[in-house]
Backbone bond lengths (Angstrom), bond angles and torsions (degrees), N, CA, C in turn:
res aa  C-N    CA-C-N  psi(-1)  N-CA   C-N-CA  omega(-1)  CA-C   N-CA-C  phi
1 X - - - 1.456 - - 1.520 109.41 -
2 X 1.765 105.45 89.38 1.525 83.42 -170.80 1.760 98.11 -96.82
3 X 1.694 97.64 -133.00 1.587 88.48 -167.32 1.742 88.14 -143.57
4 X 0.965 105.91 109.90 1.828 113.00 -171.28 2.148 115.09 -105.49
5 X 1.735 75.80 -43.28 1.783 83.72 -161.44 1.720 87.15 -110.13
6 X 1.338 100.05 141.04 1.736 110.22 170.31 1.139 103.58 -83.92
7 X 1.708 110.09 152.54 1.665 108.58 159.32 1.195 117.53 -130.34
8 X 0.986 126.96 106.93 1.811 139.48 178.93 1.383 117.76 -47.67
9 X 0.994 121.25 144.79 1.474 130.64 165.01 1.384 113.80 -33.84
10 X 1.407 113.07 -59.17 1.420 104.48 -156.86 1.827 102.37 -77.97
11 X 1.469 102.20 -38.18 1.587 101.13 -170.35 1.565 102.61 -61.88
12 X 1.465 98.97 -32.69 1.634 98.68 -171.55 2.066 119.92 -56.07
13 X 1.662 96.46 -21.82 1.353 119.39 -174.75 1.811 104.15 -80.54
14 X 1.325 79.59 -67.13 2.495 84.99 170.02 1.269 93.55 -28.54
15 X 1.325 117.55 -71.34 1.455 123.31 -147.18 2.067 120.47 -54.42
16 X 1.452 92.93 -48.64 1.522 108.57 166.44 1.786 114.07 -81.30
17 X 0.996 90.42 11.34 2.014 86.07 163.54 1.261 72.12 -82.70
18 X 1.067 149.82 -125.24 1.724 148.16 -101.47 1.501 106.66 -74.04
19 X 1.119 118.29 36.40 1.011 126.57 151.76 1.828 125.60 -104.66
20 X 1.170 132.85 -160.15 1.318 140.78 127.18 1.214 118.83 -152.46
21 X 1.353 91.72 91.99 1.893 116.79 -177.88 1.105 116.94 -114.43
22 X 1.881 125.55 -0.91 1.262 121.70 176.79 1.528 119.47 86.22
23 X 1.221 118.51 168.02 1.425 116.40 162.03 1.656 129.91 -49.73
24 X 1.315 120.13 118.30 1.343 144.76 171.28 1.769 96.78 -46.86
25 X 1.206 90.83 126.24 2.180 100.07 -179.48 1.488 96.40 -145.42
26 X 1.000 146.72 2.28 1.537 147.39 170.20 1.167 113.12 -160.43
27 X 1.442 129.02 132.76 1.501 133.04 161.14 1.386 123.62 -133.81
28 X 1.468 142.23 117.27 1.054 96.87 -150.61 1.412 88.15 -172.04
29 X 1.434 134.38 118.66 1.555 133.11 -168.77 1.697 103.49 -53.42
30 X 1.852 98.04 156.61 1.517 101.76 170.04 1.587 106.17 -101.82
31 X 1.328 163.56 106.94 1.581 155.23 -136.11 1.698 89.88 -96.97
32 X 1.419 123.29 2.65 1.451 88.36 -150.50 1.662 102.77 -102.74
33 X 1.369 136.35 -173.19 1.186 131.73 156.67 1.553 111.54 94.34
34 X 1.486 143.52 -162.53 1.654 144.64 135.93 1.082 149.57 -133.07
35 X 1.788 98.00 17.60 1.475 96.09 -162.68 1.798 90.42 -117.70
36 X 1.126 150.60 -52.94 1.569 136.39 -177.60 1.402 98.01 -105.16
37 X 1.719 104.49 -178.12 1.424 150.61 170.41 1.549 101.33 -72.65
38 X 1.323 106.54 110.26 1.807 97.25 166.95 1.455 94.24 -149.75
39 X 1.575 85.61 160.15 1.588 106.96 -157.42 1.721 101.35 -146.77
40 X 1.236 113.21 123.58 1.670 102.99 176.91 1.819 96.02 -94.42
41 X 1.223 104.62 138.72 1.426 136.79 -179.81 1.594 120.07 -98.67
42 X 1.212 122.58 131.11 1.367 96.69 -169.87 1.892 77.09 -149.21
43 X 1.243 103.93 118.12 1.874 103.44 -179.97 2.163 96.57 -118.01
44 X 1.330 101.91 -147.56 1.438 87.43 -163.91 1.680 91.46 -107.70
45 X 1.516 96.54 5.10 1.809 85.85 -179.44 1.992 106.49 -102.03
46 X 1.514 112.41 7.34 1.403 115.57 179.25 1.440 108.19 139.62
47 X 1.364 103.90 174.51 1.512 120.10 176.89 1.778 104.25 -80.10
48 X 1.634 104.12 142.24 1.374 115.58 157.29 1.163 124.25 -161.18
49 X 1.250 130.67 170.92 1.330 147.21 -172.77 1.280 114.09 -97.63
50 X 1.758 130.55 130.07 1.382 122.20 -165.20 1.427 70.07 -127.17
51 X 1.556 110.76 146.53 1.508 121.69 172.12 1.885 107.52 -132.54
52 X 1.170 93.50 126.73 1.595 86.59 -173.62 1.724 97.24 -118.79
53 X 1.259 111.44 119.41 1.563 139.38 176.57 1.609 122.44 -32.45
54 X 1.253 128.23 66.30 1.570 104.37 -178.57 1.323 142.09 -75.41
55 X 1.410 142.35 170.03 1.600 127.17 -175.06 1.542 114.26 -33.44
56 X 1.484 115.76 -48.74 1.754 103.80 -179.70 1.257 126.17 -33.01
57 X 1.087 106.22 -30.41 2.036 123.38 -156.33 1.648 88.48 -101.32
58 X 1.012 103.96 116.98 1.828 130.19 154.33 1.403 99.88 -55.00
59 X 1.666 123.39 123.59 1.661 106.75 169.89 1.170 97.60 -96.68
60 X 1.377 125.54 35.19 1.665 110.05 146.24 1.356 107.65 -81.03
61 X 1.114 113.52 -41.82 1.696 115.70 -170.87 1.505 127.00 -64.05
62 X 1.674 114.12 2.72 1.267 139.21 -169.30 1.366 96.78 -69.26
63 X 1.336 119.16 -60.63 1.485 122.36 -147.62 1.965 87.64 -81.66
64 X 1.171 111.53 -46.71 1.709 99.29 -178.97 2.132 101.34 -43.60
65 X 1.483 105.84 -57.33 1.619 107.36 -157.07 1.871 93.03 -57.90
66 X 1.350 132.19 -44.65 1.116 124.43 174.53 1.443 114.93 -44.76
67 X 1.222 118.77 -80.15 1.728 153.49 -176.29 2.139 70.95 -20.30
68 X 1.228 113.33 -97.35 1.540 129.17 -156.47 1.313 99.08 -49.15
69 X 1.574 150.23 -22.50 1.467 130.53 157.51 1.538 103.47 -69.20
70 X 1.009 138.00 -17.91 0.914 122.58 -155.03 1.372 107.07 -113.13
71 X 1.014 129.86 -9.86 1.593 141.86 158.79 1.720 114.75 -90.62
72 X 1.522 115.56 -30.14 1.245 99.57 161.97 1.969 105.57 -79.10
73 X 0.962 114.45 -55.76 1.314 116.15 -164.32 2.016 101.68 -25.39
74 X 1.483 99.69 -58.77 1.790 107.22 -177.27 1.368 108.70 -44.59
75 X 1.311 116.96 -23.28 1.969 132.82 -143.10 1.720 95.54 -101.32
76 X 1.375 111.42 -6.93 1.439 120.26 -154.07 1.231 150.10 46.78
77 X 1.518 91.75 31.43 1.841 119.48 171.92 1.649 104.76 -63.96
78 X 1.002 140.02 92.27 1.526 150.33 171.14 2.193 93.90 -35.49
79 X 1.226 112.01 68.65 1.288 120.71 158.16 1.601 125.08 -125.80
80 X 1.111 116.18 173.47 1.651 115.49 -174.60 1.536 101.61 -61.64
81 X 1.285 124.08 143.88 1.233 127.49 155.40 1.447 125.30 -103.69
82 X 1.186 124.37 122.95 1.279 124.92 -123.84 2.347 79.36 -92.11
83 X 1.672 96.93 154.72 1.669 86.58 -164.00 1.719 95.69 -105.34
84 X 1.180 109.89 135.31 1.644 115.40 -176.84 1.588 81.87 -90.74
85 X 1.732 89.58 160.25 1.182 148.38 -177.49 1.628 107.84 -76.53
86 X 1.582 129.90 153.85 0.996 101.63 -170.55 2.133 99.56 -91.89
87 X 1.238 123.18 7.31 0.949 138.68 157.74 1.755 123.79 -52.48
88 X 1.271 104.91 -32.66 1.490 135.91 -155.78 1.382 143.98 75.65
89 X 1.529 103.88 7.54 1.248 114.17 161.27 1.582 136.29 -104.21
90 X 1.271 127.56 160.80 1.729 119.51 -168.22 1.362 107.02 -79.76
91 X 1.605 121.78 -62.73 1.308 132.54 -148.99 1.572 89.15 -77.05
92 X 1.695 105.02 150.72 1.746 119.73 173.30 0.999 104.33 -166.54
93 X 1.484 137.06 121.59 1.451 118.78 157.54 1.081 136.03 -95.30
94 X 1.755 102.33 172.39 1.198 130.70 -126.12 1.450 114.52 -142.03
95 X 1.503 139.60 98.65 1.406 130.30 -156.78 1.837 110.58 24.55
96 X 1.266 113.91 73.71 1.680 132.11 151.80 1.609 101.12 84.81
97 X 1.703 117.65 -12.48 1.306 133.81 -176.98 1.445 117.05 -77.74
98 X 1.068 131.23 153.51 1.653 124.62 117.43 1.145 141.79 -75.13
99 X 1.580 116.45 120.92 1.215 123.66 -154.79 1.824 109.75 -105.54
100 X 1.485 106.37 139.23 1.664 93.44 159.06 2.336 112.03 -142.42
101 X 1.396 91.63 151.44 1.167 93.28 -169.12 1.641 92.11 -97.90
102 X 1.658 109.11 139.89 1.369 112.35 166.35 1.439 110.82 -140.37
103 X 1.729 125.05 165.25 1.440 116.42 -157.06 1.656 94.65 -99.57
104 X 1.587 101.40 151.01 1.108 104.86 -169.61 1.433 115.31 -94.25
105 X 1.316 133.19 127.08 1.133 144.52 152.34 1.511 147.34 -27.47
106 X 0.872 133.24 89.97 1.875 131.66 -149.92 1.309 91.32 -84.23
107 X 1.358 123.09 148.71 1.830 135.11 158.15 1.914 97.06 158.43
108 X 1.881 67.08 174.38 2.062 75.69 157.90 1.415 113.52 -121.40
109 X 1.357 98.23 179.09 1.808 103.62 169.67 2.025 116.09 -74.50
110 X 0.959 102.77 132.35 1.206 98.69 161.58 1.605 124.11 -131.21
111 X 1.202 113.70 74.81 1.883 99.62 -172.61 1.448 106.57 -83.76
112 X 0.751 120.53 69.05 1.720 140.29 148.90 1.500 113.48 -134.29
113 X 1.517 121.46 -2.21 1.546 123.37 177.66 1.235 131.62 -97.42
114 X 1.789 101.39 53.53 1.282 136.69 -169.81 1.602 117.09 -40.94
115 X 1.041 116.53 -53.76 1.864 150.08 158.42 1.414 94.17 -34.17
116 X 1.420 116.27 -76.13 1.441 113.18 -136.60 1.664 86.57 -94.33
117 X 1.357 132.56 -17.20 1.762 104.24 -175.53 1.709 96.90 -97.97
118 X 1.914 117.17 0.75 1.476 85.75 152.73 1.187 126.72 -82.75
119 X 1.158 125.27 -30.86 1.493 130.86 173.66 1.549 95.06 -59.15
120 X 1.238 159.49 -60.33 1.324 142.91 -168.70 1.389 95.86 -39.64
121 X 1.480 105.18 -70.47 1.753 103.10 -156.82 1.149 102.13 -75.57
122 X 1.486 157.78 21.25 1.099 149.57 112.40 1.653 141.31 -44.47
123 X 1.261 93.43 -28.44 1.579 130.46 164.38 1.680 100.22 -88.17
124 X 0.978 141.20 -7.58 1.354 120.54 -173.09 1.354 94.79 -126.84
125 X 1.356 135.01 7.76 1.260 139.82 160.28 1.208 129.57 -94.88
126 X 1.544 100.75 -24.54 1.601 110.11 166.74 1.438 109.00 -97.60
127 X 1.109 141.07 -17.02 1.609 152.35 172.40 1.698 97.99 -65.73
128 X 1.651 118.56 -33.00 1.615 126.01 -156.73 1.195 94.25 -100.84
129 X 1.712 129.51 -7.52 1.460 116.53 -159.65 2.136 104.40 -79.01
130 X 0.930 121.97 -21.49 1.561 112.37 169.83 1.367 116.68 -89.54
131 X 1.537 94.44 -3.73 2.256 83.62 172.55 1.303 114.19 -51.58
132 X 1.217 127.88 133.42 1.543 128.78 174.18 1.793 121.29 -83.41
133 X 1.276 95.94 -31.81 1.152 117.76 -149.61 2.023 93.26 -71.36
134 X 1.162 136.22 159.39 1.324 133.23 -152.14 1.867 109.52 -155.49
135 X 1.324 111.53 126.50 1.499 87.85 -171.94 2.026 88.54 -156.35
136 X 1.103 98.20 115.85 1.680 118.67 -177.23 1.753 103.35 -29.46
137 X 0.767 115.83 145.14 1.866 119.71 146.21 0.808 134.98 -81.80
138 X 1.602 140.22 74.80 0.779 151.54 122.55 1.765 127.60 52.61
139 X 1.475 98.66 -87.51 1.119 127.16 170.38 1.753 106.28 -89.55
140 X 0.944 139.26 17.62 2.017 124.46 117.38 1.138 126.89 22.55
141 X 1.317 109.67 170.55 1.696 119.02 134.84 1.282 105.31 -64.59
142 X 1.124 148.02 -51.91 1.535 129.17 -157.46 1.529 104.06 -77.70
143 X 1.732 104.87 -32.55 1.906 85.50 -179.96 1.713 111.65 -94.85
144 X 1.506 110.45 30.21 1.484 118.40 167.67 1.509 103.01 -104.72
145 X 1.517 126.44 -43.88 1.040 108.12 143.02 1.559 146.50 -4.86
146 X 1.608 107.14 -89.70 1.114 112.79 174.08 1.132 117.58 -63.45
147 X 1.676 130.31 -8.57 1.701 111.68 -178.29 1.209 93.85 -82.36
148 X 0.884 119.62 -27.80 2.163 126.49 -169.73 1.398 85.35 -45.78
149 X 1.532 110.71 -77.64 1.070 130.46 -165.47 2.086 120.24 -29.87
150 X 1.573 94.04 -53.76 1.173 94.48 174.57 1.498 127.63 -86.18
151 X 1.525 101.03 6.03 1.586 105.78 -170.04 1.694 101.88 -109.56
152 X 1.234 119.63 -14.10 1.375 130.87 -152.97 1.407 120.93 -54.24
153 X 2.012 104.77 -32.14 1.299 107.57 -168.16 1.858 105.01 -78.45
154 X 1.186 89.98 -17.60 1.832 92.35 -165.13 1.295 101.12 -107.75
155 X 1.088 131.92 19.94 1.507 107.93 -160.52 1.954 100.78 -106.80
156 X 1.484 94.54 10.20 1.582 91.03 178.49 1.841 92.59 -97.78
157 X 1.364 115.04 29.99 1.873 109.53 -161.66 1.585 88.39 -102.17
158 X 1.805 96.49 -34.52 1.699 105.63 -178.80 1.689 114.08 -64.52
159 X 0.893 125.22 -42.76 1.235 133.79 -150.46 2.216 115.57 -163.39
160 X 0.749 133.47 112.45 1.713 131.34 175.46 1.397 90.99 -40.10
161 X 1.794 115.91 146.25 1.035 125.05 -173.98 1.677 146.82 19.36
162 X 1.812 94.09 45.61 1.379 101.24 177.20 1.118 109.43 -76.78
163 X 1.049 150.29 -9.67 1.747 155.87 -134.44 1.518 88.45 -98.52
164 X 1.716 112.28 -65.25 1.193 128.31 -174.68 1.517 113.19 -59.89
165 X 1.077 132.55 -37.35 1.572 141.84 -144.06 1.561 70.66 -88.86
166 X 1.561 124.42 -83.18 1.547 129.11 179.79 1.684 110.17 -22.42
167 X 1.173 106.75 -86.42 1.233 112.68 -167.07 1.863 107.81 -46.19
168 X 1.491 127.82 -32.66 1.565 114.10 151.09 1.455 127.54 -51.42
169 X 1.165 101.84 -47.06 1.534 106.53 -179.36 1.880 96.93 -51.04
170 X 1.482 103.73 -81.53 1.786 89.12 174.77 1.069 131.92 20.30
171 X 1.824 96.68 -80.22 1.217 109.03 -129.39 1.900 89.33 -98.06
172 X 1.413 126.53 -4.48 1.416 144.74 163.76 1.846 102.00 -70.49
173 X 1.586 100.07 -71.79 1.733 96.56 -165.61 0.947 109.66 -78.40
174 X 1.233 137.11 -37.33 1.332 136.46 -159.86 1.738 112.76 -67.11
175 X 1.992 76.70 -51.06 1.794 84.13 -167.36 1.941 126.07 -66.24
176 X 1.800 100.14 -12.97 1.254 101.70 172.27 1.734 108.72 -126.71
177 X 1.527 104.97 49.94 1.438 99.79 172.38 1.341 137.02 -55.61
178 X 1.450 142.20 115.28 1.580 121.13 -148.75 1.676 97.81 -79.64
179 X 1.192 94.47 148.76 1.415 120.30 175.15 1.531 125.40 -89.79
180 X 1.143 122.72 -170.64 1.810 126.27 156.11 1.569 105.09 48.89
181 X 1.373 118.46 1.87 1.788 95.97 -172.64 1.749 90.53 -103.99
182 X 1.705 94.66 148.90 1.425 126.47 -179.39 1.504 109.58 -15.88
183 X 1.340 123.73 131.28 1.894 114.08 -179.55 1.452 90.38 -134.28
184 X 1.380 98.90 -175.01 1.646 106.34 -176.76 2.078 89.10 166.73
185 X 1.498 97.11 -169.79 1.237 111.11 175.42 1.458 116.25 -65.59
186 X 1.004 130.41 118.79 1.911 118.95 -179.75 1.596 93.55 -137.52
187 X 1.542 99.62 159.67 1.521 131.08 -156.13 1.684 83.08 -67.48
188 X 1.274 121.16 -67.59 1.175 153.58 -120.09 1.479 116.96 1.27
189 X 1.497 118.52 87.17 0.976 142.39 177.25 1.442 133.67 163.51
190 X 1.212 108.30 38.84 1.227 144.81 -173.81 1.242 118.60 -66.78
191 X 1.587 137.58 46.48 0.994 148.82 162.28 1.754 137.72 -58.63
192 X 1.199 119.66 139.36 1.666 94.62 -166.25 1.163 133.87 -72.76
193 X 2.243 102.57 15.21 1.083 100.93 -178.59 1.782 118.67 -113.78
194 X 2.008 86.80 30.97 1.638 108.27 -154.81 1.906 82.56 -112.47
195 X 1.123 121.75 -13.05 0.986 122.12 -179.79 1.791 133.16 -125.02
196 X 1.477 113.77 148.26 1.780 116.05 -169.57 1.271 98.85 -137.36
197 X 1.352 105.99 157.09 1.857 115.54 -160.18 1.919 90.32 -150.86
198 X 1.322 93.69 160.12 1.468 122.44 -162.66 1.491 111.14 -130.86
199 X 1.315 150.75 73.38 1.500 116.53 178.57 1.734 100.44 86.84
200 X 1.463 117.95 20.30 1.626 90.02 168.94 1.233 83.50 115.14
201 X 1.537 136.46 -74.04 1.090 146.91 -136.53 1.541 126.45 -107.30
202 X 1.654 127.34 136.66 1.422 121.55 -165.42 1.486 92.24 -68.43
203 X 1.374 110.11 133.85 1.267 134.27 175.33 1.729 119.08 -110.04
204 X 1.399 103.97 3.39 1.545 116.47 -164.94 1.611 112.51 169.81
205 X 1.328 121.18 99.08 1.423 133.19 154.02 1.516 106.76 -91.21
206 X 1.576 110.26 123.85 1.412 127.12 -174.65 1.523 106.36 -121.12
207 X 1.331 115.32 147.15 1.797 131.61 143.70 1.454 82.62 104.05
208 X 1.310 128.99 88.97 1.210 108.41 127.44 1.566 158.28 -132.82
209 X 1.506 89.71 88.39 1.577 99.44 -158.66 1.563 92.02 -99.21
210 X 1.358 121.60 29.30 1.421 116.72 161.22 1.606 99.44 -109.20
211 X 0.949 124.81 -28.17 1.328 127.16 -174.25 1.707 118.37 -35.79
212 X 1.479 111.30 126.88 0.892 124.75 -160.69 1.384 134.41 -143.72
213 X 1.589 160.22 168.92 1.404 145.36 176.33 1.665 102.40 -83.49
214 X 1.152 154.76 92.12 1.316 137.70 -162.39 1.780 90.13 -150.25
215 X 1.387 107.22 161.03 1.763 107.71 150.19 1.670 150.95 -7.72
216 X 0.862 117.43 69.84 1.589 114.77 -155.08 1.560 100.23 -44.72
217 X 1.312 113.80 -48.44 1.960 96.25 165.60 1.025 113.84 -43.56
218 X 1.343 130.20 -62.00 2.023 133.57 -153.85 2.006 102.48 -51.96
219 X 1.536 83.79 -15.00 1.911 81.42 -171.39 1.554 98.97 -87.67
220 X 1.236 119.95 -50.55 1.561 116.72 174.89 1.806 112.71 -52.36
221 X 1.332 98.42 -42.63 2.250 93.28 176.84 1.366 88.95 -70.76
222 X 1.516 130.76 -59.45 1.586 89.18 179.71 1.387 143.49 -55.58
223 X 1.239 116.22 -2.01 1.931 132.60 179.73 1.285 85.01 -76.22
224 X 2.129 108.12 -74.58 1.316 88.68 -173.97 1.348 150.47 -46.36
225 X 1.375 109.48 -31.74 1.506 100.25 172.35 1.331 135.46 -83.12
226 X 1.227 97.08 2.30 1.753 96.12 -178.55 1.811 87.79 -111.49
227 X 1.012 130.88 -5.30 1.554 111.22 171.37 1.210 123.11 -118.01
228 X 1.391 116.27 3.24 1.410 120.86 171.67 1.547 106.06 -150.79
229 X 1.163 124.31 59.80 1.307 141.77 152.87 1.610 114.49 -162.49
230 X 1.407 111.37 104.46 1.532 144.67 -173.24 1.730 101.75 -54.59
231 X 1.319 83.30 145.79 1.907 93.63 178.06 1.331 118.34 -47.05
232 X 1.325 117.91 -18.43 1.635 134.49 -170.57 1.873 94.85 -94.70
233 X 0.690 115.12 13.75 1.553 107.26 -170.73 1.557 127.08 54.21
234 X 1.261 89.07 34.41 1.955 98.89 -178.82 1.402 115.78 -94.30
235 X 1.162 111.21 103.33 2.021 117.57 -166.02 1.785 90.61 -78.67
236 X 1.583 92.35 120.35 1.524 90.20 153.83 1.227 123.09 -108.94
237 X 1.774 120.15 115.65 1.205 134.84 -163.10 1.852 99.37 -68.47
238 X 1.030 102.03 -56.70 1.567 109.73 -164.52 2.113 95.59 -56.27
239 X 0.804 96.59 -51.18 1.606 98.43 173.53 1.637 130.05 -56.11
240 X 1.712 102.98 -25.73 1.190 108.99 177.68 1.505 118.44 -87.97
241 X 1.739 92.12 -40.31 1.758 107.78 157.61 1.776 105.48 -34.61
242 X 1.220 120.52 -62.10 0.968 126.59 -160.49 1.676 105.10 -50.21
243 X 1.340 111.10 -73.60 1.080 131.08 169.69 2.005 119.12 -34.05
244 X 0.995 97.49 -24.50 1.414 100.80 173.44 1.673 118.68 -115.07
245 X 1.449 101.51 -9.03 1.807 95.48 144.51 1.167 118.71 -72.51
246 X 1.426 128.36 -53.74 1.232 133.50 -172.45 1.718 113.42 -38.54
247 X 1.340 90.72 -62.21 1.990 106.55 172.31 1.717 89.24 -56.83
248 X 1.273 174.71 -119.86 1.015 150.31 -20.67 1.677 87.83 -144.14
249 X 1.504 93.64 -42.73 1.800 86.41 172.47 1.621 127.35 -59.29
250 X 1.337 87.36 -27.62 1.938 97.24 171.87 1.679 113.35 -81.95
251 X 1.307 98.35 -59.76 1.564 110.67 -175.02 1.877 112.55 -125.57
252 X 1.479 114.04 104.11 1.582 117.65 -163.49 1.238 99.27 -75.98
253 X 1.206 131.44 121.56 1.488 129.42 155.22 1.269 131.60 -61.98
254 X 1.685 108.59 154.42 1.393 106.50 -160.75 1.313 99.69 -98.28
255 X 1.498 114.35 146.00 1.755 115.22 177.78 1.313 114.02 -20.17
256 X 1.447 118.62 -53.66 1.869 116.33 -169.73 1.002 100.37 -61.30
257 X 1.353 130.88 -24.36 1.618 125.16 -166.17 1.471 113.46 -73.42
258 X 1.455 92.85 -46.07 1.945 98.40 176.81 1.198 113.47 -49.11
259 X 1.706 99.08 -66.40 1.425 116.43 175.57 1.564 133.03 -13.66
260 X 1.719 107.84 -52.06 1.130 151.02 -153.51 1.643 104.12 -96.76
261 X 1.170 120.14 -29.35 1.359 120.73 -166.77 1.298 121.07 -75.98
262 X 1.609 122.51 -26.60 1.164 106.68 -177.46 1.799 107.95 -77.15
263 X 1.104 112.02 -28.73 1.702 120.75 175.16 1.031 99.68 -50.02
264 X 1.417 135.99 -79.71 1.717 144.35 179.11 1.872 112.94 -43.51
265 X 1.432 117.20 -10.34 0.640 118.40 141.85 1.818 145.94 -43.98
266 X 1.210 83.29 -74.77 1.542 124.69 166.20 1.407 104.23 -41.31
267 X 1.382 110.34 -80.47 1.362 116.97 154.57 1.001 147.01 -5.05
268 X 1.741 113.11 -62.69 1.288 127.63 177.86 2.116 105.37 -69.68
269 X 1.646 92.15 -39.89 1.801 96.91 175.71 1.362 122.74 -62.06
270 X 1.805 99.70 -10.51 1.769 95.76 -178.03 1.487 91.07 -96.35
271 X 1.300 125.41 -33.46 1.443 121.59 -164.10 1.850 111.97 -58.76
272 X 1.799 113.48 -24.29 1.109 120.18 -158.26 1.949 106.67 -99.47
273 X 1.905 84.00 -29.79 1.452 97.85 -179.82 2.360 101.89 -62.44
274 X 1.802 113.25 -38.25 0.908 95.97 -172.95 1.627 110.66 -88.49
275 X 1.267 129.40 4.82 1.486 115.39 177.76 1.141 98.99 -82.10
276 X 1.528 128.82 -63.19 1.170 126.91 -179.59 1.375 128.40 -28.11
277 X 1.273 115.83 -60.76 1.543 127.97 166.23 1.313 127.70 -63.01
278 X 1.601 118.26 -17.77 1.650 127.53 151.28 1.714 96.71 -54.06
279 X 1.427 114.14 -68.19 1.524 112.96 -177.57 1.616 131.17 -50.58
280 X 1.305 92.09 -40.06 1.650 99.77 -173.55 1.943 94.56 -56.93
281 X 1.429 118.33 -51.17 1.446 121.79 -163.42 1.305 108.07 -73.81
282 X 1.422 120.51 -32.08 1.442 121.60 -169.26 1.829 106.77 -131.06
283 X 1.165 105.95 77.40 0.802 92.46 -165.45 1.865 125.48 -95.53
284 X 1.239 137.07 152.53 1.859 124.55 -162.84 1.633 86.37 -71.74
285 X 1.186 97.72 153.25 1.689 118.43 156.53 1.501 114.22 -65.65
286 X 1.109 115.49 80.74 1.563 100.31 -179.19 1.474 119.64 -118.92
287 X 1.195 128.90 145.01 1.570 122.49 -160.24 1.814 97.25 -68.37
288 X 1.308 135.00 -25.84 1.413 113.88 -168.67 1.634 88.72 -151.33
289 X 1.783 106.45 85.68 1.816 93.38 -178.30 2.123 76.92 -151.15
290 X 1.415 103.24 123.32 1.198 115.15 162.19 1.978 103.37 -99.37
291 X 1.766 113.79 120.80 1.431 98.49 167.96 1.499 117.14 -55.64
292 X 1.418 120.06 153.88 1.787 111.71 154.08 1.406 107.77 -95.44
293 X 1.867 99.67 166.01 1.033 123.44 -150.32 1.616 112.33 -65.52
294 X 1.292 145.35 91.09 1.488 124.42 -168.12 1.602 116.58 -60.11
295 X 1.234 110.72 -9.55 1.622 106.32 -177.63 1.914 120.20 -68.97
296 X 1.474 82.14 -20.33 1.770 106.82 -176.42 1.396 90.97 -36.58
297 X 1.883 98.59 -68.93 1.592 102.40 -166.41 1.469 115.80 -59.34
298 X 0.845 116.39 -32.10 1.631 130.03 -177.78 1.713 108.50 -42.15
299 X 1.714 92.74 -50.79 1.815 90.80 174.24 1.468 119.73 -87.21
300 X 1.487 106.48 -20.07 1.470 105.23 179.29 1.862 110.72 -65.27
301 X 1.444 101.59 -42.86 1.631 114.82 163.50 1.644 99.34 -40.10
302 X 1.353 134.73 -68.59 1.067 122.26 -150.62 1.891 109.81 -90.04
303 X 1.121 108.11 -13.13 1.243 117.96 170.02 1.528 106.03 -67.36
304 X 1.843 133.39 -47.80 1.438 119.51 -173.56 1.329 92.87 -74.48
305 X 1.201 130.55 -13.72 1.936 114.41 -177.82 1.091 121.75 -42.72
């Protein structure tokens, strides 16, 4: 969530007439993350989140990322509920953007709460199973592909022979991605800094403008790898175990799924190794956006090997 587009006082005022949120008492950018504008909001009727849309995001894909908070939120998936308008709709823009207001979530971070955010996203897969609504992945094999593609000439600038290391990986994950296992709505982007806990318990799954129709496993290897495999590429098995009882007590996986997981693993580490490294080289002009490191993934890749 970095911070790209400013928002002024006065536009910031236009904008909350069509609301009824009360008097404005905090405004105040969020620095963290890289892909939108976020701002925590705090008026006299509560805390919220103003998210303002940047070029990455298709605004077709707006009304799907709304539509799915807003059907888990009813379902009692502890996610933002996205805040209507007094018109009745979310999206409005907002300095040249599209803007949406969502309610903010109380907790802390815990990435050691291996247990309890599989059981969340196990719960948020069976809460997602009547969403109708359907929206491609993006970021795939085919959109790992094309980052290769666009990153290819420079990517030996990051590191000696990344071009090659990438282009193997490819031609390994990509080319035998498993198919046919169970899909539905998934976060996919489930990071420990996408999530807040209460007492033990996820109290708040945030961001999902990756959200997508994909594999209901591929969403748990992506948990796992970003919460139990260390910047050094150190897989913690006992932690991931963990993490995949938790999911199993909510939602049991089917043999292909097990089967399948350490690949989607892999997968998910090449998928993170190529966004990152699209960013690190090209990176948006944004008033408060540090890239992350793409090599992270690079060892986490070689750590599930």
């Amino acid at each position: 969530m970095a911070v790209y587009t400013p928002v002024g006082e006065a536009a910031l005022e236009r904008f909350l007439a069509g609301y009824r949120l009360g008097a404005v008492r905090r405004f105040e950018p969020i620095p963290e993350g890289i892909d939108n504008t976020n701002y925590l909001l705090e008026t006299s009727s509560g805390r919220y989140v103003l998210t303002l849309f940047e070029t990455r995001i298709d605004p077709a894909d707006l009304p799907f990322f709304v539509d799915l908070m807003d059907y888990l939120a009813v379902r009692g998936v502890p996610c933002p509920a996205p805040v209507r308008r007094s018109d009745g709709t979310s999206l409005a823009p907002l300095e040249g953007r599209t803007a949406l207001i969502v309610t903010f979530l109380e907790g802390e971070r815990d990435p050691g709460a291996y247990r309890a955010i599989g059981e969340a996203l196990g719960r948020l897969h069976l809460a997602g199973a009547g969403f109708s609504s359907r929206r491609f992945n993006d970021l795939g094999p085919d959109g790992w592909r094309r980052l290769a593609a666009l990153t290819s000439s420079r990517a030996d600038e990051v590191a000696p022979g990344l071009e090659r290391r990438i282009a193997g990986a490819l031609t390994d994950l990509a080319g035998h991605w498993p198919e046919g296992l169970p899909a539905g709505a998934i976060h996919a982007d489930l990071f420990p800094d996408n999530a807040v806990f209460r007492n033990g318990a996820v109290s708040g799954i945030y961001d999902f403008y990756f959200a997508c129709t994909d594999a209901l496993a591929y969403d748990l290897a992506i948990a796992q790898v970003a919460w139990t495999v260390d910047p050094e590429g150190r897989f913690d098995a006992r932690a991931s175990a963990g993490m995949q009882a938790g999911y199993e007590a909510v939602r049991p996986l089917e043999p292909a799924e097990r089967a399948a997981l350490p690949h989607l693993r892999r997968g998910a580490a090449l998928r993170f190794l190529l966004t990152r490294l699209h960013d690190w080289l090209y990176p948006a002009p944004a008033a408060l956006m540090t890239p992350k490191d793409p090599l992270e993934y690079l060892r986490k890749l070689d750590g599930l090997s």
